[in-house]
C-alpha positions in Angstrom: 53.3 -34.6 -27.8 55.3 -31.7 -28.7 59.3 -32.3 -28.7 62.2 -29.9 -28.9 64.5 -30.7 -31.7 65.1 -27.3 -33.5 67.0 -24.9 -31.6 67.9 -21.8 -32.4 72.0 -20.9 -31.9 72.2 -17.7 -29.9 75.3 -15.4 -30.0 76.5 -16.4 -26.5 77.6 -19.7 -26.5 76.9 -20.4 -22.7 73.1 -19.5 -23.3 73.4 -22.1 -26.1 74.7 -24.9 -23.8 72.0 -24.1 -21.1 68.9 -24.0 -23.1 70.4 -27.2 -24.7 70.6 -28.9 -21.6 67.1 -27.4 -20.4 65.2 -29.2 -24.1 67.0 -32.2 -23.0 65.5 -32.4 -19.5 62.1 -31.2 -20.9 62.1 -33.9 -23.6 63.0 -36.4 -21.2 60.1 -35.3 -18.7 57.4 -35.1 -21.5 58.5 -38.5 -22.8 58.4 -40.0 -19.0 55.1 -38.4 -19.0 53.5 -39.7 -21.8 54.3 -43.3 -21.2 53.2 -42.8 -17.9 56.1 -43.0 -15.8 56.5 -39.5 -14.8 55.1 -38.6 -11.0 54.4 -35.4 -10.2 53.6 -34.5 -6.9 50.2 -32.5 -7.2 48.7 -30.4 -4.1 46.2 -31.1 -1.8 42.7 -30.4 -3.8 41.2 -28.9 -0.7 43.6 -26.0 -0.8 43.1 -22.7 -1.8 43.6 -21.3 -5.2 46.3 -18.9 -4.0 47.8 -22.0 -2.0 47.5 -24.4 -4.8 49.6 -21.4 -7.3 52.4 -20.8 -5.3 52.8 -24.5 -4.8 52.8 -25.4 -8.9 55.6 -22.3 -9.6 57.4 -23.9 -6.5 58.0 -27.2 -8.6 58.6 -25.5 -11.5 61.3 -22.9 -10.1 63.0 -26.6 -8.3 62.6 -28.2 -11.9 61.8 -26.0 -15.1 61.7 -29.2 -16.8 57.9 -29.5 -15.6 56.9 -25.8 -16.5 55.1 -27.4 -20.0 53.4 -30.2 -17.9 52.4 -27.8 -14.8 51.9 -24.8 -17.2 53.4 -22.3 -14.7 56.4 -20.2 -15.0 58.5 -16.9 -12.8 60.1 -14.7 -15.3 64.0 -14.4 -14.5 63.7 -11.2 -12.6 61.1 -13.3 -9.9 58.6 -10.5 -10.1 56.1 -11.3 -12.2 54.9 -15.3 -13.6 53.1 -16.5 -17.0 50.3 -19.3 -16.9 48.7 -21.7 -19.5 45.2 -22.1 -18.4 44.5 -25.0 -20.4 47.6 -26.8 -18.9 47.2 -25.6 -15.6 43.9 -26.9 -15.1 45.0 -30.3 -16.6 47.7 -30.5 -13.8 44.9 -29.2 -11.3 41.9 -31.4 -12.7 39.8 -27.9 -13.5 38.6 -26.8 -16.3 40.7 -23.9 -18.1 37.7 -21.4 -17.4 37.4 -22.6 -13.9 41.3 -21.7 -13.6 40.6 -18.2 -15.3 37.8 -17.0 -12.9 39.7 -17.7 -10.1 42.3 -15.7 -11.1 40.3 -13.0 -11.7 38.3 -13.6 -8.3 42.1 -12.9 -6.8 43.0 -10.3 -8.7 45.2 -11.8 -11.0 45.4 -10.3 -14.3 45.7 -11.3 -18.3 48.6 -9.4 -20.3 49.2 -10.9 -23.8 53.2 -10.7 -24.6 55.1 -10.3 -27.3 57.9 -12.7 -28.6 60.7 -10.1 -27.6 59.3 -10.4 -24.2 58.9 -13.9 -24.0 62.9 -14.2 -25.1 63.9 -11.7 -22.9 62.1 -12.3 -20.0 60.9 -16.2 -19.7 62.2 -19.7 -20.5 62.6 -20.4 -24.5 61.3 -24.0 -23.7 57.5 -22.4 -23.7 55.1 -24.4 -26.0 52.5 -22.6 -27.9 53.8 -19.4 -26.7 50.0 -17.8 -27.5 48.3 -19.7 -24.8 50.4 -18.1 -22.6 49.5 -15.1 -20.3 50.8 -13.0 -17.9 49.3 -12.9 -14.6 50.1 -9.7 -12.4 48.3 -9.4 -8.9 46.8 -5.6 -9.1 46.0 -5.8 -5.0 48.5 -7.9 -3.4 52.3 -8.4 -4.0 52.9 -11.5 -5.5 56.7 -12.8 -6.5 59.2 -15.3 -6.2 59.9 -14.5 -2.6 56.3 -14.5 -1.1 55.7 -17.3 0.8 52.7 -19.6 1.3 51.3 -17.6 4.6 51.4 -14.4 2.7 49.9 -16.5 -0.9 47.2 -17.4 1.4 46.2 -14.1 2.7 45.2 -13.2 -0.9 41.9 -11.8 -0.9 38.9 -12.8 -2.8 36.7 -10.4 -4.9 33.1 -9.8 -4.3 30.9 -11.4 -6.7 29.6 -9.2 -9.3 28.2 -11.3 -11.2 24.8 -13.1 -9.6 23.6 -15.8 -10.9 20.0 -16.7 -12.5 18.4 -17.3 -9.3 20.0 -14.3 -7.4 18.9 -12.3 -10.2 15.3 -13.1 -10.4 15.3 -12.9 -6.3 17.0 -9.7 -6.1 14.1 -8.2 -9.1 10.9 -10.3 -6.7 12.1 -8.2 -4.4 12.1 -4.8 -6.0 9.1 -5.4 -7.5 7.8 -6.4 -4.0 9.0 -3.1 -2.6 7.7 -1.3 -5.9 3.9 -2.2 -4.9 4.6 -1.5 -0.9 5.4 1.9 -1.7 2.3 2.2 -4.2 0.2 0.8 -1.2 1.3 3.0 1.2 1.3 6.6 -0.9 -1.7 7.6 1.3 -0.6 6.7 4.7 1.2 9.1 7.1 5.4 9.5 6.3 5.7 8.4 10.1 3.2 5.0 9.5 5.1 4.6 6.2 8.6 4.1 7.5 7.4 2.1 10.1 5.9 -0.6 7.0 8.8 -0.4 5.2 10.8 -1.4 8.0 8.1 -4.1 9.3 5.9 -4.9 5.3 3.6 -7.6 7.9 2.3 -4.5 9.3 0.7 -3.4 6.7 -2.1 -6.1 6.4 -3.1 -5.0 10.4 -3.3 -1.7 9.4 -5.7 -2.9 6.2 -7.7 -5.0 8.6 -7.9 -2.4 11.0 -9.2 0.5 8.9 -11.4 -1.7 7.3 -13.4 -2.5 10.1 -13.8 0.8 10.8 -14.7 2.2 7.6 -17.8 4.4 8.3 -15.1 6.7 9.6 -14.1 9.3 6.8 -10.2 8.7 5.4 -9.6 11.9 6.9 -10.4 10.8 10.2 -8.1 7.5 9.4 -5.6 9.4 7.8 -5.0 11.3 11.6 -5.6 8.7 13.8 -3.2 6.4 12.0 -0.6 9.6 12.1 -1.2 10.2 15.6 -1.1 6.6 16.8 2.5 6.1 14.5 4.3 9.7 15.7 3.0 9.1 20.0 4.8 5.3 19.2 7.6 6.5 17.7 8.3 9.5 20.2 8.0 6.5 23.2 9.5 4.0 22.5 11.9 5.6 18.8 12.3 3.3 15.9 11.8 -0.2 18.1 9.4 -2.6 16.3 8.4 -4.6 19.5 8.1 -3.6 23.1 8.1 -5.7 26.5 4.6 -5.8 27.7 5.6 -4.6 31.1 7.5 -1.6 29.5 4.5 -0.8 27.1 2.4 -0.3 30.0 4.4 1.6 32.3 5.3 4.4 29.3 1.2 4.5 28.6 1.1 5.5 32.3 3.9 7.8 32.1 2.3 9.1 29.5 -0.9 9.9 31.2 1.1 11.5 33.9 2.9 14.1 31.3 -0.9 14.0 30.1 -2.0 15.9 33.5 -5.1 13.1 33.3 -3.1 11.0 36.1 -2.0 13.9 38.6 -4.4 13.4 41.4 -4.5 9.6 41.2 -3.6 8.1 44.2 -1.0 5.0 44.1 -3.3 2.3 44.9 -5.4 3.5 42.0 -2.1 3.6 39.5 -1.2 0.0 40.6 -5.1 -1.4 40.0 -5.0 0.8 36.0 -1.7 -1.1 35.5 -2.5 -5.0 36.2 -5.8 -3.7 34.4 -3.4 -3.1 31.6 -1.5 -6.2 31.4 -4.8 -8.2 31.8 -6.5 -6.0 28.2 -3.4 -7.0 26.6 -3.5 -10.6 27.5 -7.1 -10.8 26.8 -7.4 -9.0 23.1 -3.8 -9.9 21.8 -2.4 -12.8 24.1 0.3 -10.7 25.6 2.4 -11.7 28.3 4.9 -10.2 30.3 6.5 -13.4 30.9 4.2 -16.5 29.3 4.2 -19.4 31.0 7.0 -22.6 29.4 5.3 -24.6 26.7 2.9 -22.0 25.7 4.3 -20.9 22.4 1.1 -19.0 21.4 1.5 -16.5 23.7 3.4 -13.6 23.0 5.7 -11.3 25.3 6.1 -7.9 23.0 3.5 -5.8 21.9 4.3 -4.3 17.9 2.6 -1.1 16.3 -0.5 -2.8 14.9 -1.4 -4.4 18.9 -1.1 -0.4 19.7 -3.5 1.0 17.0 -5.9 -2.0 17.8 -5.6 -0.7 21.6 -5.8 2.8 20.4 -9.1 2.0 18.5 -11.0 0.8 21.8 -9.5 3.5 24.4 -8.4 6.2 22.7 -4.6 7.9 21.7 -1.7 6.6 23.7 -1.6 9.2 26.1 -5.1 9.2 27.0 -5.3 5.1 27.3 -4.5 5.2 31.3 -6.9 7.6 32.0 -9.5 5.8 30.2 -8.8 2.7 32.3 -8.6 4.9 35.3 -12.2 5.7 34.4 -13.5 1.8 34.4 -11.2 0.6 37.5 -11.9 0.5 41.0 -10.1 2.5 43.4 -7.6 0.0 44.9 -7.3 -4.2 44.2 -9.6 -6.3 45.4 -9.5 -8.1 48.5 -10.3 -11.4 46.9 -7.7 -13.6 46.4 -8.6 -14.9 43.2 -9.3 -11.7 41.6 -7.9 -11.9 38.3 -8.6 -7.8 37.4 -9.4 -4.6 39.3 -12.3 -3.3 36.7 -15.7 -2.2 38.1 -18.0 -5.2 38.3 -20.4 -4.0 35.5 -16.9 -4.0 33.1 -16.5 -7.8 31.7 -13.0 -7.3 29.7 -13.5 -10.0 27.6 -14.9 -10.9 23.8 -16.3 -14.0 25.0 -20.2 -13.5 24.1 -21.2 -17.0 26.4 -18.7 -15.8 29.6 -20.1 -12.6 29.5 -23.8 -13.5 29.0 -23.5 -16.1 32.4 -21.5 -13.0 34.4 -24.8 -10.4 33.6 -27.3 -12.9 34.6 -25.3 -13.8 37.9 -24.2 -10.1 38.7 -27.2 -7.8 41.1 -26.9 -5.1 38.7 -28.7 -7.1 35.3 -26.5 -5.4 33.1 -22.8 -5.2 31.9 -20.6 -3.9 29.5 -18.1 -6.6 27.4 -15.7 -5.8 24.5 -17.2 -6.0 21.2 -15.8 -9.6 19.3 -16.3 -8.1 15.8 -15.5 -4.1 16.0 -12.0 -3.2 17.3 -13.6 0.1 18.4 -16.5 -1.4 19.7 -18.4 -2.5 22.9 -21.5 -4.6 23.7 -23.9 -3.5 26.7 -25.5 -6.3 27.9 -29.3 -6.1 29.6 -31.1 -8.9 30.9 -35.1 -8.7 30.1 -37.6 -11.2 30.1 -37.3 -14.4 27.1 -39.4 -12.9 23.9 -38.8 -13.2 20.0 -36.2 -10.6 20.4 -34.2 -11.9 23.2 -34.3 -15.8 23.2 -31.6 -15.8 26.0 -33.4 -13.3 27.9 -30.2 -10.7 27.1 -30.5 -7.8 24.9 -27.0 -6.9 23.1 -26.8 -3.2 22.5 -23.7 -1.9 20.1 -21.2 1.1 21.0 -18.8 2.2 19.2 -16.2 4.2 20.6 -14.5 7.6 19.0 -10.7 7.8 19.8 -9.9 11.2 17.6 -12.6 12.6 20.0 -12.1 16.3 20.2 -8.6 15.5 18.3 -8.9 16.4 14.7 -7.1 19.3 13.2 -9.2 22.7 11.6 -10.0 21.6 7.9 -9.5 24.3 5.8 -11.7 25.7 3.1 -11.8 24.2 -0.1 -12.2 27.2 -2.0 -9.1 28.8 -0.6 -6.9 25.6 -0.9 -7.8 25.8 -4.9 -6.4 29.7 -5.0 -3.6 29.1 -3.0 0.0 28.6 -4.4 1.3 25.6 -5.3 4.0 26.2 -3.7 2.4 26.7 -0.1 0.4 23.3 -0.7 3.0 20.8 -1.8 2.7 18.9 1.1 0.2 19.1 3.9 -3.3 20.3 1.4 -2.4 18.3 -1.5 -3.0 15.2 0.8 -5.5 17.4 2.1 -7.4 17.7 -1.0 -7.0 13.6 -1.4 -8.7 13.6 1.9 -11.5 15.7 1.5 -12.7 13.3 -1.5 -14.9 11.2 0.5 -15.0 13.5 4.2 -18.1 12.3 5.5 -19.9 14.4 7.9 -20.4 13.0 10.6 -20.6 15.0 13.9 -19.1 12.2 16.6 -16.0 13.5 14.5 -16.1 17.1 16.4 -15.9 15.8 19.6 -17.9 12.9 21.1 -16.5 9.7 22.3 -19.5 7.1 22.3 -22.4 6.8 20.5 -25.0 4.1 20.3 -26.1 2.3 16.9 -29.2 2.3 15.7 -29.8 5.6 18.0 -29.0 9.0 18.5 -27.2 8.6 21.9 -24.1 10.2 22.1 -21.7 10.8 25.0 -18.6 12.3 26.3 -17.8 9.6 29.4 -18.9 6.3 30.5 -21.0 7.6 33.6 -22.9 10.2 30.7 -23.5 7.3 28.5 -24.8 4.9 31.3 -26.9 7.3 32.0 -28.3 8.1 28.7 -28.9 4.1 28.5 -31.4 3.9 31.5 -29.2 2.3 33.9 -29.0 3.1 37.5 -25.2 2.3 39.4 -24.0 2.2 42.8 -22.1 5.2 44.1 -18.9 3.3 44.9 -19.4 1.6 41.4 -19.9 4.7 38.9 -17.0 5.7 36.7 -15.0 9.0 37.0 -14.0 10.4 34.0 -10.5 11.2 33.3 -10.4 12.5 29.7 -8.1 15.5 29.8 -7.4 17.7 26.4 -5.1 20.6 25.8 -6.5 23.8 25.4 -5.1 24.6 22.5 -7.2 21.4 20.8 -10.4 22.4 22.0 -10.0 26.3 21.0 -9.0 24.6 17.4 -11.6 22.2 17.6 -14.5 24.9 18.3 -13.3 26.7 15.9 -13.6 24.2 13.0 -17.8 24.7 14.0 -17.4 28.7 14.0 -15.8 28.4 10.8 -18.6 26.7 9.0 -21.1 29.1 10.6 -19.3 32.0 9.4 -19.0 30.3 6.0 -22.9 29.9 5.7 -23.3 33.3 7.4 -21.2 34.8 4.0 -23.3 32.8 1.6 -26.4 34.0 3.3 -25.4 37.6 2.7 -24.5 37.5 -0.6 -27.7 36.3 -1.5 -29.5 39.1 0.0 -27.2 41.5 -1.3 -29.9 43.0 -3.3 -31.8 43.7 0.0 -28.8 44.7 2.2 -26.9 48.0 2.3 -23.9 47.2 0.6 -21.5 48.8 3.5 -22.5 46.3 5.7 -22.2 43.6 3.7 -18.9 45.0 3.0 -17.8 45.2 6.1 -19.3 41.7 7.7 -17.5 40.2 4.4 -13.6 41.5 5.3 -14.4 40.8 8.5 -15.1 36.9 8.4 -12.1 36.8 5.8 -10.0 38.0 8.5 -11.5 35.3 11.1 -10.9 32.4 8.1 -7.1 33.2 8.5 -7.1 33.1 11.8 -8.9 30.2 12.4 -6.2 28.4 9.4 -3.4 29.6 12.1 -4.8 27.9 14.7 -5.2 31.0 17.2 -8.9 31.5 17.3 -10.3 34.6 19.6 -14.0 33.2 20.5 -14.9 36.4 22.1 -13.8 38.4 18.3 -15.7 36.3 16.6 -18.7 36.6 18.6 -18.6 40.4 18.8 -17.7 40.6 15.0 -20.8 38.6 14.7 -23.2 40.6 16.7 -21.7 43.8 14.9 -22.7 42.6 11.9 -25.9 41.4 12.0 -26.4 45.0 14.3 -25.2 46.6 11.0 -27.5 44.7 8.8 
């Protein structure tokens, strides 16, 4: 316990008498202290630090006696106040670092002073004047005259600092985000966003290209981009859509789609409870699901569209291709649970479908495929045999939804000796793409085909045909499937391109044989049809002529 005994004898003797009377009072309160009979009234604990401040310089502007027990002292001008951490947090039961974060976490700053300031400006009763610090408030005004509404108003940094934890959750999560990105560099910018924004997605989409894998990546690549920019242009950056909402914008957009025009109304209302019902059956969506059913789900997301997309084609062309497998008007039946034509089961249950074709007069249906997300089953019955214990024969078909849809693919060759400039973008994905192009021909324009066959078709009633089945007039599917022209000029002109390409190589080899004019001449002109056909404005009737010219030539 530190007393005051020596005292130094300033010049004016009224200051002398003070600070004598000031050691005396001190003395008296540290000796009270130490013994234990000194009570000082502390505040309450649950206060805050700001509170708890102006209430300790409160007691020791009433009684500077207690300002080396409280450790709290206003200078004489009232505008500024010193602190003794160590002392303060004794009087406030914290620890002296406690005390000094919290005045930094209120702005409260640390100014070492010299002993000419601590005479001039603060009481000479100050122990251990080195301990002592002053604390100036950089954001708020803080002085003798601020009361305890305004002390408490004093805001609290941010903190800066995070601790271990935070740390190593805050770097999980850049890593985490690190390796999204990575697994998304091939996808589409308008798929990408959508992961980012929704990372669950982005096992769907893995699933979902998986099981269709015998298409080529550049096939996935523009079906996935296709599927992500029609969802986006609907519905903008929403991650989930009402049921009800999702399936009036997919007949909207089959009305922009000029596939829906010359439907009547019955007809629409029959192709949109046909709707809700695929969407309750393949993803257990419900407009409104019944109470206590948790499982089922009211909102379809992005993946629930590309898993529709896979089985009936791009968004806009999904109404007409239910148009196509729906009757005309509901049925009369009161029971009727969905409007498709009776040889349509809209199910993936292999044993409800198998007991509907044996029942059914036409010995055949159609079900959704339970393994392929772009596939179908067609069920015949035929007599019991080795092959077809159940008396059923299951027939796979897959379906094509870039049918017709797939953007000219430019020449290698002339993406190599093009700028780098002009390919930065669009052919340097391109040339990723063409790594592994398969070619396959359902990619140029036909929407079914049959495994294990060489079947092909372009509508239901074309394929039913092809399969050997015989249906009903009022029964037989109409087919819908509308495509702009501009699609199917670019689309023809993919073929003529090849053609043309093998038409040049087969020259050049029998240059030796040829006159060289003509080969001149057949040369510049299928250059100038390659450029055209990379613009997308394809003249069939030039290219045609420009081929008969130059074979008339050769």
């Amino acid at each position: 316990m530190q007393f005051y005994n020596n005292l130094p004898f300033p010049q004016n003797a009224m200051i002398y008498n003070q600070q004598r009377m000031q050691f005396t009072n001190v003395n008296r309160c540290l000796q009270a202290n130490a013994n234990g009979n000194l009570i000082i009234e502390k505040p309450n604990p649950n206060l805050k630090f700001c509170r708890k401040l102006w209430f300790a310089l409160k007691k020791t502007q009433e009684n500077p006696a207690l300002i080396p027990i409280i450790g709290l002292a206003w200078a004489f001008h009232g505008r500024s106040f010193i602190a003794n951490s160590e002392i303060l947090g004794n009087y406030l039961n914290l620890k002296s670092n406690s005390i000094n974060t919290n005045f930094r976490q209120h702005y409260f700053g640390s100014i070492a002073l010299t002993d000419k300031e601590f005479e001039r400006d603060y009481p000479a009763i100050l122990p251990n004047k080195k301990s002592w610090r002053k604390r100036p408030n950089s954001r708020c005004e803080f002085t003798i005259h601020t009361t305890e509404e305004q002390a408490d108003k004093i805001p609290i940094k941010k903190k800066i600092h995070q601790s271990r934890s935070n740390r190593s959750r805050s770097n999980q999560k850049r890593k985490e985000k690190k390796k999204l990105l990575r697994a998304i560099k091939c996808y589409p910018n308008c798929l990408k966003r959508a992961i980012v924004s929704s990372p669950s997605l982005l096992n769907e989409v893995k699933r979902l290209m998986a099981a269709v894998s015998r298409n080529s990546r550049r096939w996935q690549f523009y079906f996935l981009k296709r599927v992500a920019s029609d969802f986006a242009s609907i519905f903008g950056r929403r991650r989930k859509i009402p049921a009800r909402e999702f399936v009036n914008a997919l007949i909207h957009a089959g009305v922009l789609n000029k596939s829906l025009l010359n439907i009547p109304p019955a007809k629409i209302e029959v192709i949109h409870r046909n709707l809700e019902w695929l969407l309750f059956t393949c993803f257990s969506i419900q407009d409104s699901p019944p109470k206590g059913q948790n499982e089922v789900r009211s909102e379809v997301n992005l993946s629930d569209a590309i898993s529709l997309c896979l089985r009936f084609g791009l968004l806009p062309d999904i109404a007409a291709a239910i148009a196509e497998i729906s009757l005309d008007k509901w049925p009369s039946s009161s029971d009727a649970s969905s409007g498709f034509l009776p040889w349509f089961l809209p199910t993936r249950d292999s044993i409800f479908a198998f007991n509907l074709t044996r029942d059914n007069t036409f010995g055949w249906s159609i079900k959704l495929s339970g393994s392929a997300p772009d596939g179908f089953s067609f069920l015949r019955c035929e007599g019991e045999n080795e092959e077809s214990p159940g008396g059923l024969i299951t027939t796979k078909i897959r379906f094509n939804a870039m049918a017709r849809r797939l953007p000219p693919q430019p020449d290698s060759n002339q993406i190599s000796n093009q700028n780098i400039d002009d390919t930065s973008n669009h052919n340097l994905q391109q040339r990723e793409l063409n790594r592994n192009l398969s070619n396959d021909t359902l990619e140029y324009g036909r929407r079914f085909f049959v495994e294990g066959s060489e079947i092909l078709a372009d509508s239901w009633s074309e394929l039913l045909s092809l399969l050997g089945v015989e249906i009903p007039l009022e029964f037989a599917p109409k087919s819908y499937f509308q495509i702009a022209e501009s699609e199917v000029c670019a689309n023809h002109s993919i073929i003529l391109f090849k053609i043309l390409h093998r038409m040049e190589k087969t020259v050049k080899l029998a240059g030796s044989l040829l006159h060289r004019d003509s080969i001149s001449t057949f040369l510049n002109a299928n250059s100038l049809m390659r450029q055209r056909f990379l613009k997308w404005q394809p003249s069939l009737n030039l290219i045609f002529s420009t081929i008969l010219m130059n074979f008339q030539a050769i």
